[in-house]
N, C-alpha and C positions, 0 to 999 in steps of 0.2 A: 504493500500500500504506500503511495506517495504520503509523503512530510506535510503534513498542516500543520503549521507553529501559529500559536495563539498568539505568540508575542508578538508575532509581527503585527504590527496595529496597524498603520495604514492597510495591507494589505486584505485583514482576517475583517476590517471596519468592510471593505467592499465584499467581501466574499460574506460573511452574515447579510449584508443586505440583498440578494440576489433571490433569498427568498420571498420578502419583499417585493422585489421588481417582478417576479413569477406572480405574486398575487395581481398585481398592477397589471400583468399583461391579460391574465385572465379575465380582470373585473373588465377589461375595455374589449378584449375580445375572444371568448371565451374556444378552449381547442373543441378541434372537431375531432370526436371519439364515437366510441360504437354506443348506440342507445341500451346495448344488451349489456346486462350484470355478470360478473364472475364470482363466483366464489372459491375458497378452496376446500368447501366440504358441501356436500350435495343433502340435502335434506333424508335423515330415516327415520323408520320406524319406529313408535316409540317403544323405549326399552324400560326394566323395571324402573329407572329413576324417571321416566318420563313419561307419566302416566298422558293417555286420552285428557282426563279431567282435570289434572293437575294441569299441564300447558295451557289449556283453551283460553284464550283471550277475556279479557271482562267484557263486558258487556258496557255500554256507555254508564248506565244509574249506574252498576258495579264501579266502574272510576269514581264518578262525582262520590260516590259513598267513602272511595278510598282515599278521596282528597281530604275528606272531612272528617273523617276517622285519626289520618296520620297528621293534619296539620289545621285542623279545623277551620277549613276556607268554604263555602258554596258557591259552586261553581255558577248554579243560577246567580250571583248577585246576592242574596238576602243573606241578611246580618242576623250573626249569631254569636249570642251571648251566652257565657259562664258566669254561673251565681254562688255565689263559695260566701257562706253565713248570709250577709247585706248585702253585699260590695260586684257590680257587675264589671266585668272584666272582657276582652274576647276571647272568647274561647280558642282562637288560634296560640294565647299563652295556656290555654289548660285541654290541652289536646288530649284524646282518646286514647291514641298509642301512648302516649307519654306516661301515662298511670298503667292501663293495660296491656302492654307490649305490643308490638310489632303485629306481631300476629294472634292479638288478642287473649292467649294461654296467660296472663293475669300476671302478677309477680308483685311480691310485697320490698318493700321500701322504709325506714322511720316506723319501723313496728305497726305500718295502715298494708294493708294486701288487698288491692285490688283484685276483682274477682277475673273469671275466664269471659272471655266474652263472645266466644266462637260458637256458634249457632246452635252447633249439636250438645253444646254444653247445657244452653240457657234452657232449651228446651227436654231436657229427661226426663222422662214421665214422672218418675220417681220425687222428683223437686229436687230439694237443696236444706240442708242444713250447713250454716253457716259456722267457724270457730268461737263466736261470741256466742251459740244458740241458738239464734235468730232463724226460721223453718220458716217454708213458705214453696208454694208449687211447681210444676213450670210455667218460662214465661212463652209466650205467644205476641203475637205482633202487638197489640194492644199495651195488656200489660208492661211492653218494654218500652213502651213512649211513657208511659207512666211514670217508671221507675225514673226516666231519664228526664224528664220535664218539673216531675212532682214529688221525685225523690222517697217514691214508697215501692215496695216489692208484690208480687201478687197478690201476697195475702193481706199487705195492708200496712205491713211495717214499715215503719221508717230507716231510710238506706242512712248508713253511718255520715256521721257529718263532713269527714273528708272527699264524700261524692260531690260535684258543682251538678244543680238543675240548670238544664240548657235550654236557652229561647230560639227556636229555629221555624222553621217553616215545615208543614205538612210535607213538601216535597220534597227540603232537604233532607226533614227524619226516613221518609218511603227508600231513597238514597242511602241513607244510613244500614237500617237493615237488611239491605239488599245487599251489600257488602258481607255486614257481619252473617249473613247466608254462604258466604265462598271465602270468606277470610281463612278461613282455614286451610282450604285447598288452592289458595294462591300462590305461585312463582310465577315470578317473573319471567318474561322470554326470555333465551337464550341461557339460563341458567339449567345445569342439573347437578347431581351426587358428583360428579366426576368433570363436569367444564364448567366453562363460561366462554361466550361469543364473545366477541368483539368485533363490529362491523369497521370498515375500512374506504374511504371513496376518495380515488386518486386517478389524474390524466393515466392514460395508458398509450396514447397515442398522440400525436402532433407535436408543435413545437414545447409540449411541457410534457411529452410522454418519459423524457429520460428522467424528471424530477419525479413524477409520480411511481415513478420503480424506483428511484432512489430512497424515497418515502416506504412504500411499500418493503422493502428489503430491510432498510435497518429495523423496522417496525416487526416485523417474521423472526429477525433475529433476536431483540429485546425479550421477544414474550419465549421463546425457545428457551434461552437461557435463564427465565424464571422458570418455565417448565421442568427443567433438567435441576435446578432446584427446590423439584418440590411441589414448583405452581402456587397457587394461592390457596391456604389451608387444605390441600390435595385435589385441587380442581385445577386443570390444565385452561390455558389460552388458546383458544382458537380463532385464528382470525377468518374473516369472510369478507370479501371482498368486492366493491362494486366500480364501476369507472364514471367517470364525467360524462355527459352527452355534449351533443353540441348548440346546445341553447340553455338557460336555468331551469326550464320546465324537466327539460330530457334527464337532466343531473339531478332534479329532486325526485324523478320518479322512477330513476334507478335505484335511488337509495332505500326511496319506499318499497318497493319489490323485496329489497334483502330484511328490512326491517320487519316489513307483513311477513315474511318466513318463517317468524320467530325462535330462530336462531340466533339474534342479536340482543346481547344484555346491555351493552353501551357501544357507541362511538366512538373512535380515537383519532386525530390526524386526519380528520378530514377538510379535502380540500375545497371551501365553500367557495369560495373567490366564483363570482360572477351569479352565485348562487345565494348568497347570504342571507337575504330574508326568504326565502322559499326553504332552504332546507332547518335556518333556528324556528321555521313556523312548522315544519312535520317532526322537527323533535319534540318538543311541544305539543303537539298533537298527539304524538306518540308515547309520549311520556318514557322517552330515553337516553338518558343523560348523553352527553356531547362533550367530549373532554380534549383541548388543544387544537381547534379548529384553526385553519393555514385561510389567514384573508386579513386587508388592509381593513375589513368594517365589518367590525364586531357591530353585534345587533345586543345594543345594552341601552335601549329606553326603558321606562318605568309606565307599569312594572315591570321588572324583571323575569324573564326566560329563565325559569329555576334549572333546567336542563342542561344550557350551556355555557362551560368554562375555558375561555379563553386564555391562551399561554400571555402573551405580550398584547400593546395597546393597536388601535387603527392610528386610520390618520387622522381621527378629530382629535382623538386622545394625546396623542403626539405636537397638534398643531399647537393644543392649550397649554402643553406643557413650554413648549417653545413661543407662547405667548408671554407665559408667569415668568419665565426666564427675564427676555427684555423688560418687565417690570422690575422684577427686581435687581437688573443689570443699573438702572436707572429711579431715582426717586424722585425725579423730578415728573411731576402728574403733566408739564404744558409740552414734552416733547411729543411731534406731529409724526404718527404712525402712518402710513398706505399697506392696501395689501393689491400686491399684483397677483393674477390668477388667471389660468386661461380659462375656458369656458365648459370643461369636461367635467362630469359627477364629484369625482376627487378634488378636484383642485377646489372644486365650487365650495367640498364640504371642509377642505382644511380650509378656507378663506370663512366663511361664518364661523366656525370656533374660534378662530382666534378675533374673531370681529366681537363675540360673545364675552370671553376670557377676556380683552381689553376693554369691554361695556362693565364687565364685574368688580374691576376694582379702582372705575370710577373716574378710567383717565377716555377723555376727546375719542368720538370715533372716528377712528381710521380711514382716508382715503380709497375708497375701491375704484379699481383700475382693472378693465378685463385686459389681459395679454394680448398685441395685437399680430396677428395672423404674418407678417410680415415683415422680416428684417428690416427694413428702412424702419419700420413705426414705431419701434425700440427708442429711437431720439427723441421723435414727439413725445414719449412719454416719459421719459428722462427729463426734458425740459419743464413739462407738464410739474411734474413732481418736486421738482427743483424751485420752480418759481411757490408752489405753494409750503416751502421752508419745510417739505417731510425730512425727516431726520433718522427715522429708524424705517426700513422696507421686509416685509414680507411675501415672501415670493414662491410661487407654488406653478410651477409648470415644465415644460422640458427643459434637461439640466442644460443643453447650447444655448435654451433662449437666456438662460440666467448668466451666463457667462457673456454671451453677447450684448445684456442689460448692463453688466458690468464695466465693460468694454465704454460702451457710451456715457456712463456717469462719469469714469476718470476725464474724457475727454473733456466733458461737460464742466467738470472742478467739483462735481459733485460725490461725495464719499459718506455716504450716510451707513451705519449699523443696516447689515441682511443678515436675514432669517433666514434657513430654509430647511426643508425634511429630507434628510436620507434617504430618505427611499425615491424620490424621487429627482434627486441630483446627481449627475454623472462624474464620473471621476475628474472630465475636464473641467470643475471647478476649481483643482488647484491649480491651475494656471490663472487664477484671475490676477490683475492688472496690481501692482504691489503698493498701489493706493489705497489699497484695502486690508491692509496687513493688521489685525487685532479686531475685524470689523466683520468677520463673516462667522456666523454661526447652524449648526447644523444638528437638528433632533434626531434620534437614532434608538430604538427600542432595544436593542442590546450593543455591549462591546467588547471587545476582548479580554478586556478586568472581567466579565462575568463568569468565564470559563475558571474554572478553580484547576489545581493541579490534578486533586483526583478525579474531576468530569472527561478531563483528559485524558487522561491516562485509563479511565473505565471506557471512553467509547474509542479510543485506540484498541487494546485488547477487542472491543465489539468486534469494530472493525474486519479488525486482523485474521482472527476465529472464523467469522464467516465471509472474509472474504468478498467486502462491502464495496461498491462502487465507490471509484475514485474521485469521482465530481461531484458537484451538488453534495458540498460538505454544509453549505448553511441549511441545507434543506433536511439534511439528515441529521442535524444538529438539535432542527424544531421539532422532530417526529420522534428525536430519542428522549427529547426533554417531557414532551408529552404523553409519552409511554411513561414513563418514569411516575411523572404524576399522577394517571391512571393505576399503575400500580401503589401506587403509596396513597390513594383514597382505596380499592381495593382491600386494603390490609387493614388499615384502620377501621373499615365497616365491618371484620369481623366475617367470621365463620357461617353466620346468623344471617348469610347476605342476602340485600335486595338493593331495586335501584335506589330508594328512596335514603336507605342507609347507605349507600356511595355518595349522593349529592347531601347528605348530612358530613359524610368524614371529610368531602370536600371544601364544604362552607368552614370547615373548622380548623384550615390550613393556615397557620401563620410564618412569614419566613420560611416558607420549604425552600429548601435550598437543593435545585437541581443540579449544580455545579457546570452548568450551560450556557442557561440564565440569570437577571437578575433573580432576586429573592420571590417567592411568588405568594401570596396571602390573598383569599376568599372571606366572602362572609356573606349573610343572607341578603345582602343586600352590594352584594359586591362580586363580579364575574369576570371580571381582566385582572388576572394575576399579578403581571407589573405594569399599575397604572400610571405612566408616565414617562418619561424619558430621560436619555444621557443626552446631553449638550457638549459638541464637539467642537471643537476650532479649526479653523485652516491655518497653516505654517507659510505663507506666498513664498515665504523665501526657500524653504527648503521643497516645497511641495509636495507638503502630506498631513494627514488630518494629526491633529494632539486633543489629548481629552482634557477637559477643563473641570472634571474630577466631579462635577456637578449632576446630579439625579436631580428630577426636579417631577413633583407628582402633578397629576392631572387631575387628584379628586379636589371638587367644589363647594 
């Protein structure tokens, strides 16, 4: 295997962004690949761990029940409230699973034992007697809205005072027990005694087919080598596999194919790029978690896609970060911002963040300028900007036009503070004009400091062992960092696994350090792992990027 030296920083600064540039080329124009799926395991038979009844899908009320069970949300809308003594609360803080476990078999806590709550429990002809004494028959549909509304048992008793009476709706209760009718025989897809799936969607073909086997290969490799350790509390990795189409539609409905299989327990490394709100809306739909999706636009409005966790930031996240930066490069509130921008999706949307980002903290909005189509119109708008005293420029479009922007403001006398994203600026920006020497700055969602010694030296050995393609090391750099994380939410959920408890062990990630990456931290309300960005400088004289040592975050 050829030498990747992380030290090298100018060098390893452009070779991590390439994967980057591959999302960029996708989002504008997406490869043309076969509409059909591949996998590497063909659908069989179910065997003793995978029962007919056990697999079969929920039923829609079956979901809404399990939303409201494990996290006490209604899917209809309607608010539902926890009464614990006086005091109403939502019930989303005094959730069902949270007292009754997981899958309802009860479990005591601070000396209070919540009961079983699994269907064939509630209902024994024989009833229940309870450790305190307390006897009473079985319940029936009725009786358990009782019990759960009114807080008495069939025969009339009052249920112990650590139970909350819940205010919901006739149809979120109908939902409720319609669950705790199958809670017990629920798994999850792609789960059984002996695996777990993991779906995969990557180019196969065209100009990003060798990235998507780049992707793919170190990905086969990672989970092998937990296999050959073990696996996950003795359940093997398997991946399954699907490709890109050549349109969003085509790529979200490949994916659906592998996922409708139900063979797939989560997502890894999938490459959304051109896809991105089509495929975080069938994870979501599908309710399967999404772990290190490859794309410049993460889909993180509120609320939140509890599904999907993204490795690194887009380019809003990046822009704002590289907005906060110039604030606080400067404290002076009257220095005159512009953002230049061409007229494409991206550019359009790193120019409104940082237009946002400098409306937030109170300083003059910024100059918009669309890029103009044409070398000569570089001057007019040099002059343009010149005469209106901008002082700092933000510039978002191809890296010749920014270099040739630059070109004409020396001429001009004009040296104002630029901005610009990595991912989207070419190497020939270090040749800009040496008027600009301490004055150019560049966002970059990773750097070569991120790489630890032993990230290195664990995806060398990878490497090496399986005999991993030689290119497309940034690519296999995101697919290994992402596996990685998958597996460390994986472990953390425990033996006991379901999705819900992955996208629990995930939320509960602080500083995971994948030795690749920066540092990466989730939380319920948080789904881009490193929210923010490194700020690079340009050397004009020596010609090559130096790091200004600065992270600078992107949350609001």
């Amino acid at each position: 295997m050829p030498s990747h030296n992380p030290t090298d920083a100018p060098r390893l600064v452009a070779a991590l962004a390439l994967i980057i540039a591959a999302c960029l080329a996708t989002t504008l124009a997406p490869p043309r690949a076969t509409a059909q799926q591949s996998t590497t395991a063909q659908p069989s038979a179910p065997t003793q761990s995978q029962s007919p009844l056990r697999d079969a899908p929920l039923t829609p009320q079956e979901r809404r029940g399990k939303a409201l069970y494990l996290r006490g949300e209604s899917p209809s809308g309607h608010e539902i409230v926890a009464i614990i003594g006086e005091i109403d609360v939502p019930a989303s803080t005094v959730t069902c699973g949270g007292c009754h476990g997981f899958k309802g078999e009860g479990k005591t806590e601070g000396g209070v034992t919540a009961g079983n709550l699994q269907w064939s429990n509630l209902t024994k002809p024989y009833g229940h007697t309870h450790p305190s004494g307390r006897q009473h028959g079985a319940f029936d549909e009725m009786s358990f809205v009782r019990a759960v509304t009114g807080g008495v048992d069939p025969r009339g008793n009052t249920l112990q005072v650590a139970m909350p009476r819940y205010r919901m709706s006739a149809e979120d209760m109908a939902d409720l027990v319609a669950y705790l009718k199958r809670i017990e025989t629920d798994r999850d897809p792609g789960l059984t005694d002996t695996t777990i799936g993991v779906g995969l969607l990557v180019p196969a073909k065209g100009a990003l087919g060798e990235t998507g086997q780049a992707i793919r290969a170190v990905t086969a490799a990672y989970f092998e080598e937990i296999n050959r350790q073990g696996g996950i509390y003795n359940r093997k990795l398997e991946l399954k596999v699907a490709e890109t189409g050549d349109n969003p539609s085509a790529t979200s409905a490949n994916l659906e194919r592998l996922v409708a299989g139900g063979q797939v327990f989560a997502l890894a490394n999938i490459f959304t790029a051109g896809a991105d709100v089509e495929i975080a809306a069938l994870a979501q739909k599908q309710e399967v978690p999404l772990v290190g999706a490859i794309t410049l636009t993460p889909q993180t409005a509120t609320p939140i896609n509890r599904q999907v966790f993204y490795l690194l930031p887009g380019v809003a996240d990046q822009a704002r970060a590289l907005a906060a930066y110039a604030a606080q490069k400067s404290n002076d509130k009257t220095v005159r911002a512009a953002i230049v921008s061409a007229d494409d999706s991206l550019s359009q949307l790193a120019a409104s963040s940082v237009e946002e980002q400098i409306k937030s903290v109170g300083r003059a909005a910024p100059v918009r300028s669309v890029l103009p189509q044409l070398q000569g119109g570089l001057a007019a708008t040099v002059a343009d900007l010149k005469g209106k005293g901008v002082q700092a420029v933000f510039f978002f479009g191809a890296g010749a036009a920014a270099s040739g922007l630059l070109v004409e403001a020396e001429k001009a006398g004009w040296l104002p503070q630029v901005y610009l994203l990595g991912a989207m600026t070419g190497s020939d920006i270090l040749n800009a004009p040496a008027g600009f020497k301490e004055k150019i700055f560049l966002a970059f969602p990773t750097v070569p400091t991120d790489i630890t010694r032993e990230g290195e030296s664990n995806f060398r050995a990878l490497a090496q062992k399986y005999q991993l393609p030689s290119g497309h090391v940034a690519a296999q750099l995101s697919a290994y960092a992402a596996a990685q994380l998958l597996v460390e939410g994986l472990k953390r959920a425990g033996q006991d696994l379901s999705r819900e408890k992955l996208i629990t062990s995930l939320e509960g990630l602080y500083e995971y350090n994948t030795g690749l990456t920066p540092p990466l931290s989730y939380g319920p309300n948080r789904r881009v792992g490193a929210h923010g960005a490194h700020i690079v400088t340009v050397d004009v004289e020596k010609k090559q990027y130096v790091a200004t040592g600065a992270w600078v975050s992107a949350d609001r």
